[in-house]
KOLKOL-109021 format. One record per residue (C-alpha): residue number from 1; x, y, z; residue in three letters. Coordinates in steps of 0.05 Angstrom, whole numbers. Example, Ala and Ser with C-alpha at 12.3 -4.5 7.8 and 13.67 -1.06 7.14 Angstrom:
! KOLKOL-109021
+------+--------+--------+--------+------+
: resi :   east :  north :     up : resn :
+------+--------+--------+--------+------+
:    1 :    246 :    -90 :    156 :  ala :
:    2 :    273 :    -21 :    143 :  ser :
+------+--------+--------+--------+------+
***
This chain:
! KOLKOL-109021
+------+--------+--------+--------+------+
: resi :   east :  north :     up : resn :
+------+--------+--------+--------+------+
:    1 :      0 :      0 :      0 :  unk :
:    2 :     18 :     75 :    -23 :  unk :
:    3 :     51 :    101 :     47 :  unk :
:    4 :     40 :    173 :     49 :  unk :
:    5 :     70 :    223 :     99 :  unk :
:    6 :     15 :    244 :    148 :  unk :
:    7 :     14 :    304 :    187 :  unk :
:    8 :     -5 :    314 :    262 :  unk :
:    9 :    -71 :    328 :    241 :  unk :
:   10 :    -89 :    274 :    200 :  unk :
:   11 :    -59 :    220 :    242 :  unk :
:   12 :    -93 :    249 :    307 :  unk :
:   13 :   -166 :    250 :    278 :  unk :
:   14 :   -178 :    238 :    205 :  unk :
:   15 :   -142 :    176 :    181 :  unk :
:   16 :   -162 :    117 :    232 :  unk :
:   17 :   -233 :     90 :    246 :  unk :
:   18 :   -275 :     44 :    293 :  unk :
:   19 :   -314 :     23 :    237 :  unk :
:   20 :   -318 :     31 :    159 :  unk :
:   21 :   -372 :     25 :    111 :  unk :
:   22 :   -346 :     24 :     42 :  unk :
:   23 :   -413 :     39 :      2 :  unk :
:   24 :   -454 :    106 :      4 :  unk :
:   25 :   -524 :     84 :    -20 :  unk :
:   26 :   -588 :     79 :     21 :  unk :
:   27 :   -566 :      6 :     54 :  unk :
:   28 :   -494 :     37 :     73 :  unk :
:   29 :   -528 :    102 :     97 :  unk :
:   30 :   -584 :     72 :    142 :  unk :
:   31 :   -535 :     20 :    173 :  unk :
:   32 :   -483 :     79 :    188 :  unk :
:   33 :   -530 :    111 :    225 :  unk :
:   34 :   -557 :     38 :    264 :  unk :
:   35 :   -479 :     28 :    281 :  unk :
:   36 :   -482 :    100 :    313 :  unk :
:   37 :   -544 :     82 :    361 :  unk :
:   38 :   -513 :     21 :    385 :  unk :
:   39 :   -433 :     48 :    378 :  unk :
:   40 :   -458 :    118 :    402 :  unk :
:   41 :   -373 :    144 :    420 :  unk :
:   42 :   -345 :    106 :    350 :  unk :
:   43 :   -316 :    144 :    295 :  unk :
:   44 :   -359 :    115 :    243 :  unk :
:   45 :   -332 :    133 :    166 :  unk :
:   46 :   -373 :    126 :     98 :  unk :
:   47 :   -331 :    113 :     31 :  unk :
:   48 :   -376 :    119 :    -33 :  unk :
:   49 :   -335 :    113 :    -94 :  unk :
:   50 :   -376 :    162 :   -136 :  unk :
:   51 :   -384 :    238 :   -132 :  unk :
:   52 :   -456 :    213 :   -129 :  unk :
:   53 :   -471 :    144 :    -96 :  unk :
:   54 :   -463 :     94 :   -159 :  unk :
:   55 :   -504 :     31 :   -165 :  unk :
:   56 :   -577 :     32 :   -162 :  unk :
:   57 :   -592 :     78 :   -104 :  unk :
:   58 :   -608 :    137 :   -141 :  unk :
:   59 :   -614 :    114 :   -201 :  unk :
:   60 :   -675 :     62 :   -188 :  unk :
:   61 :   -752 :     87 :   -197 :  unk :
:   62 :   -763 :    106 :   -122 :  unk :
:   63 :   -830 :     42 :   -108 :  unk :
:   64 :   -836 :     38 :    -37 :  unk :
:   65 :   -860 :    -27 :    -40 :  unk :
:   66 :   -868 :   -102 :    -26 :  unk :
:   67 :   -883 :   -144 :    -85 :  unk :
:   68 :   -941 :   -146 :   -133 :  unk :
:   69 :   -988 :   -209 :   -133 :  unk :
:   70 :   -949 :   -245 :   -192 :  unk :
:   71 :   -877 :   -235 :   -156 :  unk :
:   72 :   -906 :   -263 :    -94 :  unk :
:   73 :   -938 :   -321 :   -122 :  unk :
:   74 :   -876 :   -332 :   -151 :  unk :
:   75 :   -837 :   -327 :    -95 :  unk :
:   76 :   -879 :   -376 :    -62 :  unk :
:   77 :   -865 :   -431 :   -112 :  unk :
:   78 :   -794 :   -409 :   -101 :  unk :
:   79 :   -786 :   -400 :    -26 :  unk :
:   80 :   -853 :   -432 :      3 :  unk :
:   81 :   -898 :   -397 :     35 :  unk :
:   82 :   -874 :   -373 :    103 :  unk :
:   83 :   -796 :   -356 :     76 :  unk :
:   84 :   -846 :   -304 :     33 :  unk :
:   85 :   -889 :   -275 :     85 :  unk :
:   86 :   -820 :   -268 :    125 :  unk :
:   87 :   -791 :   -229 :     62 :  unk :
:   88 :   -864 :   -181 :     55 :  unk :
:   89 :   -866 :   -175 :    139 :  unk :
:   90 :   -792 :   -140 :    121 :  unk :
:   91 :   -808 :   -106 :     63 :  unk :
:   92 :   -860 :    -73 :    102 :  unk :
:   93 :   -825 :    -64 :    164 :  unk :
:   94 :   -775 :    -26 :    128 :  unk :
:   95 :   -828 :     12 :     93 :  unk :
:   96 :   -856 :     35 :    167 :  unk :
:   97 :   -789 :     54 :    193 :  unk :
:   98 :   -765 :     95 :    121 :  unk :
:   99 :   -834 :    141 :    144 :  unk :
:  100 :   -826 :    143 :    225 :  unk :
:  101 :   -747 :    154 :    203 :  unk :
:  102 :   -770 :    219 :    158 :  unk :
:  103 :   -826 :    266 :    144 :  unk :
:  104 :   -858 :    252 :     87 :  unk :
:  105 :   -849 :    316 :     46 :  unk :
:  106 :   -778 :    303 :     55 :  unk :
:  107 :   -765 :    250 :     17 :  unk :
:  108 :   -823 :    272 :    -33 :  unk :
:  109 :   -868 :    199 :     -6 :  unk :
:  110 :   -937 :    181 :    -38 :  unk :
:  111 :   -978 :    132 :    -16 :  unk :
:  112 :  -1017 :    122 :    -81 :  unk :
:  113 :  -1027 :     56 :    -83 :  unk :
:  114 :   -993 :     -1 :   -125 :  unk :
:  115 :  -1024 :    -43 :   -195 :  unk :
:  116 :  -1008 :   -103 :   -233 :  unk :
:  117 :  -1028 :    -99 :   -305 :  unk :
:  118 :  -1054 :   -158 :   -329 :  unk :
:  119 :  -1063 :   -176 :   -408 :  unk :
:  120 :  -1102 :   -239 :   -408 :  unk :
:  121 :  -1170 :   -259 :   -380 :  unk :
:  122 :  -1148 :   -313 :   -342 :  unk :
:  123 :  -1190 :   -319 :   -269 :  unk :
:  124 :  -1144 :   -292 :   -223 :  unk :
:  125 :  -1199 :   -286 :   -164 :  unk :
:  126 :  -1177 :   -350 :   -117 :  unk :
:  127 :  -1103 :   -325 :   -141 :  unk :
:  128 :  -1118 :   -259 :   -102 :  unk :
:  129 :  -1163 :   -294 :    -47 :  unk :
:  130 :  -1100 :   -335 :    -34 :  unk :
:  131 :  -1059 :   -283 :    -22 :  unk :
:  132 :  -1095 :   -239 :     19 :  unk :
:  133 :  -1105 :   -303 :     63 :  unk :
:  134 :  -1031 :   -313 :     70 :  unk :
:  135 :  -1009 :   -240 :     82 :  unk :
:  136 :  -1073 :   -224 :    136 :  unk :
:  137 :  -1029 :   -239 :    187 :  unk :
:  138 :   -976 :   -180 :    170 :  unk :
:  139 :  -1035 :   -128 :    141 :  unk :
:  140 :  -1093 :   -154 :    182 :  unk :
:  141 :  -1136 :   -133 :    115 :  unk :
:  142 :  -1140 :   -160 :     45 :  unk :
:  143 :  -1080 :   -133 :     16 :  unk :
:  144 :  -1096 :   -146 :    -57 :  unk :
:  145 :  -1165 :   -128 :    -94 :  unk :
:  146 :  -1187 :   -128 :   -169 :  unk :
:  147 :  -1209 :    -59 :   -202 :  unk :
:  148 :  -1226 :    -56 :   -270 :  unk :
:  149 :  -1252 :     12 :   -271 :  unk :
:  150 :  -1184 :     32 :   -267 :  unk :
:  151 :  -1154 :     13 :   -331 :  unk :
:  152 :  -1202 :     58 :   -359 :  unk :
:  153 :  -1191 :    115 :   -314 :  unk :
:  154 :  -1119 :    120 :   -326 :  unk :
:  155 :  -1123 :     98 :   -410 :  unk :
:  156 :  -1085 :     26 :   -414 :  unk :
:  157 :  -1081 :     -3 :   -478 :  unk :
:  158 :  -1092 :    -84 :   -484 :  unk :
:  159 :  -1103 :    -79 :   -415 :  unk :
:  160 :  -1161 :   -141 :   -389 :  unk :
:  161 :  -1148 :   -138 :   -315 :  unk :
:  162 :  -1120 :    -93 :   -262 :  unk :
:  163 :  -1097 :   -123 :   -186 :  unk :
:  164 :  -1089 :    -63 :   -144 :  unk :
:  165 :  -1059 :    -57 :    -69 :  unk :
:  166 :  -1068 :     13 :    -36 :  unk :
:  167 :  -1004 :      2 :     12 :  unk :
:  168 :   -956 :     15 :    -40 :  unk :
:  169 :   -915 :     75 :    -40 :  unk :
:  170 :   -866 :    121 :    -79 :  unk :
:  171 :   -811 :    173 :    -57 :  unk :
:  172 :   -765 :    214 :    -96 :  unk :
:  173 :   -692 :    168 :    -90 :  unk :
:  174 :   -648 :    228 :    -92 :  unk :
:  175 :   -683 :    272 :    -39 :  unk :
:  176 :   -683 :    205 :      7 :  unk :
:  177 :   -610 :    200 :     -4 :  unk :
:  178 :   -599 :    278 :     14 :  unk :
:  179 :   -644 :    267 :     81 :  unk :
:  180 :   -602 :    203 :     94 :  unk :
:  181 :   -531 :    250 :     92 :  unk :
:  182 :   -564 :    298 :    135 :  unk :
:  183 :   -578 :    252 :    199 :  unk :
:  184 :   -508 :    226 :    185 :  unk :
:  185 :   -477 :    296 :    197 :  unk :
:  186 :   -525 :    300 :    256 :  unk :
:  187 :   -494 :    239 :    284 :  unk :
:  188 :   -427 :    251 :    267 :  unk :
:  189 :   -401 :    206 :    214 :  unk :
:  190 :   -352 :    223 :    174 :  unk :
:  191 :   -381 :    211 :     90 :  unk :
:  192 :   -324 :    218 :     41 :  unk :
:  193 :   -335 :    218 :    -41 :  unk :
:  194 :   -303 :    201 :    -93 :  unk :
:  195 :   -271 :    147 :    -59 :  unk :
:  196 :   -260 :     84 :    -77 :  unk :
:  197 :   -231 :     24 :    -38 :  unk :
:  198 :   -173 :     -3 :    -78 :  unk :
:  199 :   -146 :    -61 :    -28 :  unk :
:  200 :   -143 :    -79 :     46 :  unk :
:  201 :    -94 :   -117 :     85 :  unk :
:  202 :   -114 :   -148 :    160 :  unk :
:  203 :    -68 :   -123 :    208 :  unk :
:  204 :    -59 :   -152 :    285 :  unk :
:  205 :   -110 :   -105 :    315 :  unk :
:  206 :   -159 :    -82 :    257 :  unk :
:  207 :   -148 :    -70 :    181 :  unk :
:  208 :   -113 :    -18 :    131 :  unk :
:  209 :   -153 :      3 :     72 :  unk :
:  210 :   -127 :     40 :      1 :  unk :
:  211 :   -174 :     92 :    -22 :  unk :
:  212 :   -161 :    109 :   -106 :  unk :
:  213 :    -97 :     67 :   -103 :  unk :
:  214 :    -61 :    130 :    -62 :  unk :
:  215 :    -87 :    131 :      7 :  unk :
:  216 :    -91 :     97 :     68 :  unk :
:  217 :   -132 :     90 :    126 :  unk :
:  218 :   -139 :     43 :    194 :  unk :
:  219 :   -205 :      7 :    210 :  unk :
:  220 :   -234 :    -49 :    264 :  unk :
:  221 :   -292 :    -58 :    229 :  unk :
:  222 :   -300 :    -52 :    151 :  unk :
:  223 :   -370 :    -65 :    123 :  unk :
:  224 :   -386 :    -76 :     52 :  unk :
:  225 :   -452 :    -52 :     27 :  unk :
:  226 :   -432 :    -37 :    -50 :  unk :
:  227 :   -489 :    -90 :    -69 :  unk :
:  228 :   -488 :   -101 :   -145 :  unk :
:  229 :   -419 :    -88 :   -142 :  unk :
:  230 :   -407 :   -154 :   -111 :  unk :
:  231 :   -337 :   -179 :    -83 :  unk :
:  232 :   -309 :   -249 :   -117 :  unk :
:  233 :   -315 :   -276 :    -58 :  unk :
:  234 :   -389 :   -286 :    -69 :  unk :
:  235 :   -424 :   -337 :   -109 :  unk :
:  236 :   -495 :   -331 :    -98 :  unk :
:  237 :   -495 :   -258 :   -114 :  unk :
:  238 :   -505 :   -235 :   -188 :  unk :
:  239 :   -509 :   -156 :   -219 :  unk :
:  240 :   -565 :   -137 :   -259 :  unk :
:  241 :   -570 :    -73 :   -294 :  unk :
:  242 :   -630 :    -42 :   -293 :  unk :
:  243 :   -645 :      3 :   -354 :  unk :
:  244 :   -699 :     69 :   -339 :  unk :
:  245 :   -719 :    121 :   -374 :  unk :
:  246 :   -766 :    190 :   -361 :  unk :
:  247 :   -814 :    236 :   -409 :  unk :
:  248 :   -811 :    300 :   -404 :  unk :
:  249 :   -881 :    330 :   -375 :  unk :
:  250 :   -947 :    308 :   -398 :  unk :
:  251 :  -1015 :    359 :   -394 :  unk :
:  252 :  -1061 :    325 :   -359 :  unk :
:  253 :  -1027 :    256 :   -342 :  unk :
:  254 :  -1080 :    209 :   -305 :  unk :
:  255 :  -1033 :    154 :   -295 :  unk :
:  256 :  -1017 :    169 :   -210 :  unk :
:  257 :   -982 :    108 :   -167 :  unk :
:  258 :   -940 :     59 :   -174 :  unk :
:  259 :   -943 :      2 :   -236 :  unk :
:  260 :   -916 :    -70 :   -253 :  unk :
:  261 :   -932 :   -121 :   -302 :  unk :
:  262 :   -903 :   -187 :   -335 :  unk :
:  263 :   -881 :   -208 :   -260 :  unk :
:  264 :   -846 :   -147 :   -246 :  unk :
:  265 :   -794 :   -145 :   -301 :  unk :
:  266 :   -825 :    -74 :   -324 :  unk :
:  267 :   -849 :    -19 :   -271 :  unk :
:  268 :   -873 :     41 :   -282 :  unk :
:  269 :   -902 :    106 :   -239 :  unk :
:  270 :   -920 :    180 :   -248 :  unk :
:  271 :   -868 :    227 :   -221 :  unk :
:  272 :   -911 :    295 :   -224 :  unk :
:  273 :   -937 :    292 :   -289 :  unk :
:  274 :   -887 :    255 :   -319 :  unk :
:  275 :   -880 :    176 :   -332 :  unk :
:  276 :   -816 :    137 :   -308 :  unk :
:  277 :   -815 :     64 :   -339 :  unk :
:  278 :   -767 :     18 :   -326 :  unk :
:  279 :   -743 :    -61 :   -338 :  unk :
:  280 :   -746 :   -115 :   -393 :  unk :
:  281 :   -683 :   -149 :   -367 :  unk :
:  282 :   -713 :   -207 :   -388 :  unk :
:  283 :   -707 :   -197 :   -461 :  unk :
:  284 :   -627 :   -203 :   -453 :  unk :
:  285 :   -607 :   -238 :   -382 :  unk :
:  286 :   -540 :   -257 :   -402 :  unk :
:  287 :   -528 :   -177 :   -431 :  unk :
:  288 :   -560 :   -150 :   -365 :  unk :
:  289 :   -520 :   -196 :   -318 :  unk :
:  290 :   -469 :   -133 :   -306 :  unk :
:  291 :   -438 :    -85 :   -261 :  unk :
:  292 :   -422 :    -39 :   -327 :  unk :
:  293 :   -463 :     22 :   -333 :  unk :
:  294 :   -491 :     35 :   -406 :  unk :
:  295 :   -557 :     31 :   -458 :  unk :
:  296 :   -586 :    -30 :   -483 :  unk :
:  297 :   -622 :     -5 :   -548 :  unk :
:  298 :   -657 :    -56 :   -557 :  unk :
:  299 :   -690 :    -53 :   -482 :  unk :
:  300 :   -698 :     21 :   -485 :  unk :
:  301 :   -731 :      8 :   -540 :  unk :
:  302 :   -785 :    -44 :   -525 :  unk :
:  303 :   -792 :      7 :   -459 :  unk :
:  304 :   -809 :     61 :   -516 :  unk :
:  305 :   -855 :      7 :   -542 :  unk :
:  306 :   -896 :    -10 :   -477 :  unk :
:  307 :   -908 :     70 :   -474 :  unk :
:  308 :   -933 :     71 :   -540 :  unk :
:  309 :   -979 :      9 :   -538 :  unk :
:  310 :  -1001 :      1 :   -466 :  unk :
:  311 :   -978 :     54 :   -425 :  unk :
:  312 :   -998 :    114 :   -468 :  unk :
:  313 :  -1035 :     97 :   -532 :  unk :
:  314 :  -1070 :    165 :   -545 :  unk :
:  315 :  -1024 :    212 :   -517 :  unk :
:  316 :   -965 :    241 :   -555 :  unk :
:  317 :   -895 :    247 :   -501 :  unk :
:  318 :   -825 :    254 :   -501 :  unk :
:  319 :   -763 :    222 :   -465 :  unk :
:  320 :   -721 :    270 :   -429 :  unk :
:  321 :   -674 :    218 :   -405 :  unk :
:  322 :   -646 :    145 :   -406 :  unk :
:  323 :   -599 :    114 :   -356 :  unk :
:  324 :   -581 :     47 :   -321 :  unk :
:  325 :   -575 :     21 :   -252 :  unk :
:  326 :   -541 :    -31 :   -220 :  unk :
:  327 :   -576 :    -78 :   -175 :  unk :
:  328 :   -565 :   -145 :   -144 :  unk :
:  329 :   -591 :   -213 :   -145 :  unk :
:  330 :   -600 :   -277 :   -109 :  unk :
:  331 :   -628 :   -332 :   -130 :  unk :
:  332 :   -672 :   -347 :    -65 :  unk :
:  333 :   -692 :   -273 :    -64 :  unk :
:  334 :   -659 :   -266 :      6 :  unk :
:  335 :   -618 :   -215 :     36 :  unk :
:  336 :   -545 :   -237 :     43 :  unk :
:  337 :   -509 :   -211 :    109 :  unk :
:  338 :   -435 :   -250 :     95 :  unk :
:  339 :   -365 :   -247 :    143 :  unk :
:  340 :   -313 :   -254 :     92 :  unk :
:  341 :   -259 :   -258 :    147 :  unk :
:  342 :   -263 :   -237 :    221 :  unk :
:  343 :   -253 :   -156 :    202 :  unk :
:  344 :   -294 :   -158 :    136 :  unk :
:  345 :   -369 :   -165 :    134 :  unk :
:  346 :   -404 :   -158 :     62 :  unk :
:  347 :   -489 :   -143 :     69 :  unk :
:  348 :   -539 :   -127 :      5 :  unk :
:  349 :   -606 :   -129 :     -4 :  unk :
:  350 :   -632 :   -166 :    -69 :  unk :
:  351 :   -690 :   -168 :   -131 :  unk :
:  352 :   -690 :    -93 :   -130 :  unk :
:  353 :   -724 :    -90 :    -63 :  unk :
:  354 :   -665 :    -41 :    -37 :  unk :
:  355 :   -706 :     20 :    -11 :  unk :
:  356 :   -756 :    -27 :     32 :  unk :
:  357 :   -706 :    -77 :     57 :  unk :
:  358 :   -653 :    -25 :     75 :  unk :
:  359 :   -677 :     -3 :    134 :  unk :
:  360 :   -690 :    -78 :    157 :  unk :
:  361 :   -626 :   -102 :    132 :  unk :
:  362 :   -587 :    -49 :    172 :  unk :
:  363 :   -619 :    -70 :    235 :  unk :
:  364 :   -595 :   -141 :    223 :  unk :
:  365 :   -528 :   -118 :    199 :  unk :
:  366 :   -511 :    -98 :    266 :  unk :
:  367 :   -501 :   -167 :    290 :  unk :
:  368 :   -453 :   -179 :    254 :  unk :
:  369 :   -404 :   -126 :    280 :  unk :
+------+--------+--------+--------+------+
***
């Protein structure tokens, strides 16, 4: 490692930590500030690689939410039935906490209420009855409900059936992140940009860490919550990019909540007046299955599609803007909270649940330090 000449300063209060989260998204954030409520005299330090947190933290479409009937009754046949209500119980846990941890105006949250689209006319009624029946026990109310009127009311195209919850929520991802940096300056944790770990060697009492190949710093503790951006080290943990896009404002847009369809692999919501839609990862797994930021024409494109054919047949609109995000998966649909040795602990949530499990996932983290 690069051994650079430290003055006074630096070696009496800036260089050396108690513990070290290298990742500054919403999962590094929220467990930074659990680690201060139960380490309330550590000096706590955030490294996030970007000038703006990378990954899929503010660059995802902002659902507060739990899973829409199809992902859930897939995740049953997955994971069985109680492995999924555990998942949902956390989902909405960490749902409850993100709104008791901030005021709703500041992170821009709207309950309006989430909607599968369906496209066939298949009898989905004992599908929903099931559901409800499994979940009472977390909502203590039918959590999913049928609503044809809808389609109408908001204009889909080849649209037979519409499954709505009215639990689901959204926020704006960027003003969640800016309220997130703001408790951690309250608490007093260090957050440093534009930094990204480059190596670390265990030492006899801690760790040493390489920030951008030039500088280094002392740890205990170092805790990786870069999530997509997943260490070798882990097998059961795959990226997936995410590809989004935005239109610029549309008069009189009807469309208000949250939206999925084809089991979740696209999503959509209003933001305002505009429409963000993402997904299709489907159409090109083995593409998708990477931590490279970048277009996929030919996804962006059948997104472009779904808003012409389904999502807004009679309205003209325009993108303003295309990007990608990187999330994580695992193939059980579980969090993964992993000690890679005794001073290195990695943690992600998974299936582009991030914003709902964080909060939940931090709390769990903390066992683990």
């Amino acid at each position: 490692m690069n051994n650079v000449e430290r003055s006074f300063w630096e070696l009496s209060a800036m260089v050396e930590f108690d513990i070290t989260i290298i990742g500054g998204g919403i999962l590094g954030l929220f467990s930074a500030l659990e680690i201060r409520k139960k380490f309330p005299n550590s000096h706590i330090a955030v490294f996030e690689r970007g000038i703006l947190p990378q990954g899929a933290t503010s660059r995802n479409a902002g659902f507060a939410c739990f899973g829409s009937l199809t992902e859930l009754i897939a995740n049953v046949e997955s994971m069985g039935e109680q492995e999924t209500c555990s998942t949902v119980e956390k989902r909405w846990r960490g749902i409850l906490k993100l709104r008791h941890t901030f005021e709703d105006l500041d992170i821009d949250y709207h309950q309006l209420g989430g909607h599968e689209l369906f496209f066939d006319s298949k009898n989905i009624e004992e599908e929903i009855s099931q559901m409800n029946e499994m979940l009472f026990p977390i909502f203590k109310n039918k959590t999913f409900a049928l609503n044809k009127t809808k389609i109408k009311a908001f204009g889909f195209n080849k649209t037979n059936q519409l499954v709505e919850n009215v639990l689901e929520g959204q926020l704006h991802s960027g003003k969640l992140i800016l309220a997130l940096q703001k408790k951690l300056r309250e608490a007093n944790i260090s957050y440093f940009s534009g930094a990204e770990l480059t190596g670390h060697t265990n030492l006899q009492d801690g760790l040493e860490f390489e920030i951008n190949h030039q500088t280094t710093f002392k740890t205990q503790k170092l805790i990786l919550t870069t999530n997509g951006f997943v260490p070798n080290s882990i097998q059961n943990v795959k990226p997936g990019r995410g590809q989004v896009l935005i239109t610029n404002p549309i008069h009189d847009l009807q469309i208000k909540g949250c939206f999925h369809f084809n089991q979740g692999y696209y999503y959509f919501r209003n933001i305002g007046n505009r429409i963000l839609l993402g997904g299709g990862r489907q159409l090109d797994f083995e593409g998708e299955t990477t931590s490279d930021f970048g277009l996929n024409d030919d996804i962006q494109s059948d997104l472009i599609d779904k808003l012409k054919t389904i999502i807004l047949p009679h309205t003209q609109f325009e993108i303003f803007k295309q990007w990608s995000g990187i999330m994580a998966f695992e193939e059980t649909h579980k969090t993964v909270i992993q000690v890679l040795d005794k001073n290195v602990v990695y943690a992600m949530n998974c299936n582009g649940m991030g914003i709902s499990l964080s909060p939940i996932t931090a709390e769990e983290l903390i066992n683990y330090i």
